[in-house]
N, C-alpha and C positions, 0 to 999 in steps of 0.2 A: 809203267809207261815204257815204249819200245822205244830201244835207243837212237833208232835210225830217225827217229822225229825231234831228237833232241838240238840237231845245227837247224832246224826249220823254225824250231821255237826261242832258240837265241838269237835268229838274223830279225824274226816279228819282235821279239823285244829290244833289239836294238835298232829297228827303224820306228818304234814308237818311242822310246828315250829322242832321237836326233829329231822326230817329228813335232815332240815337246818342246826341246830346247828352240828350233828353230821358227818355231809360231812366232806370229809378230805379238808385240806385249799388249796390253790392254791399250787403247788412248787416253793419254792427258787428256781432262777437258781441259778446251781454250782458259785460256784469263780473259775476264773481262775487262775490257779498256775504260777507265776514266778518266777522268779532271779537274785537277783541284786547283782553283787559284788561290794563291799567295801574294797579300799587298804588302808585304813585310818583307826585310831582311831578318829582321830580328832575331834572336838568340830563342825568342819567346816561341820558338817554331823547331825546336831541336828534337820535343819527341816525337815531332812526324816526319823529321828528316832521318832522324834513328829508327823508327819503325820503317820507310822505305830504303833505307841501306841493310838492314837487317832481313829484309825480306819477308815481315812479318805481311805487310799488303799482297804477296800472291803467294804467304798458307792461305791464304784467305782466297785466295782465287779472283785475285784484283789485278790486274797492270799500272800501277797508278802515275798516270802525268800528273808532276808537281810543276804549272803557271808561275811565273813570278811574273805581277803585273802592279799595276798602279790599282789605289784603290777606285778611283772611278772605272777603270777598265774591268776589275772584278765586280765590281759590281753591274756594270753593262754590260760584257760578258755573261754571267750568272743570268738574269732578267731575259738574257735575247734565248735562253738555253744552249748556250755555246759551250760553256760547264756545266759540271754536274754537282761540285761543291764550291762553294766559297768559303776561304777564310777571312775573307770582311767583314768582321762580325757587326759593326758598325750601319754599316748598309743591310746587314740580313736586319739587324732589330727595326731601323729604320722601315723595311718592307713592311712592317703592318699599315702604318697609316699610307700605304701607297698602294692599296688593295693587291698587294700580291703577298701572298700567304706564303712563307719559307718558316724556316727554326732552327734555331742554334742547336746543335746538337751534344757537343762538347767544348769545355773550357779545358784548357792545360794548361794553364799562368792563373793564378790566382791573384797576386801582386804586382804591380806593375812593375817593367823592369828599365825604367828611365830615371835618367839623373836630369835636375837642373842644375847645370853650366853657365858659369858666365864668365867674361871676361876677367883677365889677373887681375884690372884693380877692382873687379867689385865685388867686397869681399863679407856682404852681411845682405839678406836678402831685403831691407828697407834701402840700401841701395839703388835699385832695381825702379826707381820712383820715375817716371816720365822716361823711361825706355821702351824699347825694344826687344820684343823676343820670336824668336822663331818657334812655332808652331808645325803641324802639318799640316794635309786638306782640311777642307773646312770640315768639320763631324770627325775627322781622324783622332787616333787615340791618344797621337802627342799634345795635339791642340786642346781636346778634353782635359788632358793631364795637366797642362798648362795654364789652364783656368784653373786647377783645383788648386795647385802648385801656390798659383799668384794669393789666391782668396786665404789658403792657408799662411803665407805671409802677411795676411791683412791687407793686402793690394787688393782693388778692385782692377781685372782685365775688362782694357777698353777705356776706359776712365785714366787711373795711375799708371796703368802700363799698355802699352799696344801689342797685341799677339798679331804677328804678320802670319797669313797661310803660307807655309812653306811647303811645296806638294813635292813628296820625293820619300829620298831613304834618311836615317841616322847619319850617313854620310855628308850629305849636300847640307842639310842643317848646319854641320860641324865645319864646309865651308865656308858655312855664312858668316859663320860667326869667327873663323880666324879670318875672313873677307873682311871684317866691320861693319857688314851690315848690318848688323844684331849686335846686340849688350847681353846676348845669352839665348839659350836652345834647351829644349826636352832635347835630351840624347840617350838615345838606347844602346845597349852595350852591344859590340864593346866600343863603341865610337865613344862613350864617355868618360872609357881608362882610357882612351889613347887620349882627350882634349886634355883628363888632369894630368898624365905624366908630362903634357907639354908644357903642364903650368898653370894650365885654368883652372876657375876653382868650382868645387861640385858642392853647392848649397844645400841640396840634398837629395836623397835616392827615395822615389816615389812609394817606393816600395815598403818604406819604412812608418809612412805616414795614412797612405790608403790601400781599402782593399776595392780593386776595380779587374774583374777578370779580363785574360786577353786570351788570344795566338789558338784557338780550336779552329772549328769549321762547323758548316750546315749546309743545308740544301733546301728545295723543296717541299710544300704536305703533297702535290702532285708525288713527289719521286718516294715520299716515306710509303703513301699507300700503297703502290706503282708497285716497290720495289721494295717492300720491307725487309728483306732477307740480304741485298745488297748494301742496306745500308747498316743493320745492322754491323756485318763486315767491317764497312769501313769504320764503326767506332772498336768494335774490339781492336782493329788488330793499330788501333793511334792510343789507345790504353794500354794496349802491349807496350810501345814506343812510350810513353810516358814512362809506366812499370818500370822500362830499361832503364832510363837517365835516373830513375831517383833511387837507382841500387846502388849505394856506395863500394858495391861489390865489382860494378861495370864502368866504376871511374874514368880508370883511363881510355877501355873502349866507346864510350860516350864520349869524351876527350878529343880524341879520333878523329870520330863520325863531326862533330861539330870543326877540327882543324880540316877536314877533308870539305866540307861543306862550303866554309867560308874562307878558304883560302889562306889557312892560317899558319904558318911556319915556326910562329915565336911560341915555344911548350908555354915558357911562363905566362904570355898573354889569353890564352888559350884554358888556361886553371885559373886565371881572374875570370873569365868572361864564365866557364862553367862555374866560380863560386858565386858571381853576380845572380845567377840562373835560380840555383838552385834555391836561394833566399826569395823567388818568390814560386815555384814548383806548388801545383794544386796536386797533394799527395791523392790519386787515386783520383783524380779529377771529381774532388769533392769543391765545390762551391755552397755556400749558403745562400739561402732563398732573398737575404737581404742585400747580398753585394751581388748577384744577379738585378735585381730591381736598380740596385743604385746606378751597374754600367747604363743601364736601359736610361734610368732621369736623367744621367750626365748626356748621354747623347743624343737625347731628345731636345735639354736643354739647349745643348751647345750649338745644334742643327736648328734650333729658333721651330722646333714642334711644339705646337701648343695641347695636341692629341694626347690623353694619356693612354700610356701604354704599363701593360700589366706582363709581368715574367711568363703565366702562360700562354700567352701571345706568341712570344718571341723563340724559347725555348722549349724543347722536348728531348729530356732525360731519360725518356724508357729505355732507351738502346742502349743506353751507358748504365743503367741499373743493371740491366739481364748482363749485361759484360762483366760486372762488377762479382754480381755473383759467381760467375764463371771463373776470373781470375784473379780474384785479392783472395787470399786466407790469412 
């Protein structure tokens, strides 16, 4: 080659280098926007607050508004299509006998994660005999709990003891009851460390005595058909967020994520409320076919439905099988 072509052929390769570098980069696809209500505060909701502070919902190509609402409002909400998930799980099982066809998608509590609380002096739960207990809305899962709670005592609720609807959080309960209006409360953590270090006494932790799953979400058969690959998404990447909280590896960053969430300053209070958790954690969001069915007859029950309702009804686990495969080993 002739030398005199040689500055010709380094200025063409150095304006195709600069021509390179200087292209615009491929585009981001957008994220797509959704909404999830939450009728909880509850602790029982940490591995989808860990999956969206982790960022696990946009790998996934999600933007995800997390709702905190009342559980009637999620559930009105939900029903008007104003959201696109609910964690009411109570209301989504409730949808079969109200012709509107929805399913639970995912469970991530296996255990319940409430105490019964009662006042200092009552100190044995036959106690508890022509009182008062706070509950929460009518069908909510404290109220449910608190009917198992009572009958597990050998209390009849309604009869030996009156459950008041208390509609609210763990919190307002826990004022009712240092209020006197109540002789004791389902209280879910940590509003049930904070009532015993005041003094009160915790007759027992639900957790211990039933298995009644809580704290996932569902949507839609319109939205599963609709949009099967969307929602897929949204289960792996809340099985990620599970995954994360039950690594004893990601302790403290779970720790974290839960004192950042709920405002939580005190470390010690904050490693109670994650050991309360983790005693009832559905490792890998495994449930069994039979404490599926039970949530379902407790809240059918308690909701005064005389309909029976069957788990395939309510529930559909595909999206969390194909997840499962993808990321448990």
């Amino acid at each position: 080659m002739s030398r005199r072509y040689l500055p010709v052929l380094c200025c063409i390769g150095v304006l195709a280098i600069d021509s390179w570098l200087c292209s615009p980069a491929p585009a981001q696809p957008a994220l797509k926007k959704l909404r999830l209500g939450i009728a909880a505060t509850s602790v029982g909701f940490l591995p989808i607050y860990a999956a969206h502070q982790k960022g696990f919902y946009r790998d996934e190509g999600i933007d995800l508004e997390i709702i905190l609402m009342s559980l009637a409002a999620a559930n009105n909400a939900f029903f008007k299509g104003e959201i696109e998930y609910s964690a009411g799980l109570t209301g989504l099982a409730l949808a079969a006998t109200r012709n509107y066809p929805a399913k639970i998608l995912i469970f991530t509590i296996a255990k319940p994660l409430q105490s019964f609380v009662s006042r200092k002096e009552i100190r044995e739960p036959r106690d508890l005999k022509g009182k008062k207990v706070a509950g929460s809305s009518p069908g909510g899962s404290a109220t449910i709990l608190a009917y198992q709670a009572l009958k597990h005592f050998g209390l009849e609720p309604g009869k030996d003891v009156q459950v008041l609807p208390m509609g609210g959080s763990g919190a307002g309960r826990l004022a009712v009851l240092e209020q006197g209006v109540v002789d004791a409360a389902l209280l879910s953590v940590p509003e049930n460390i904070i009532a015993v270090n005041k003094g009160y006494n915790e007759l027992i932790f639900l957790g211990d005595v039933v298995s009644f799953p809580q704290n996932g979400f569902g949507t839609s058969v319109a939205r599963i058909q609709q949009q099967p690959d969307e929602v897929y998404r949204m289960v792996r990447a809340t099985l990620r967020g599970l995954q994360f909280v039950s690594d004893e590896g990601n302790r403290e960053q779970a720790r974290d994520v839960m004192m950042k969430q709920w405002r939580v300053s005190d470390q010690k209070l904050a490693a109670e409320m994650l050991g309360y958790l983790k005693r009832g954690l559905a490792k890998d969001a495994v449930i069994s076919p039979q404490a599926v069915q039970y949530f379902i007859d407790l809240t059918r029950e308690t909701s005064n439905v005389t309909q029976t309702i069957s788990a395939t009804q309510v529930v559909d686990f595909s999206f969390l099988e194909k997840a499962r495969k993808e990321l448990v080993r």
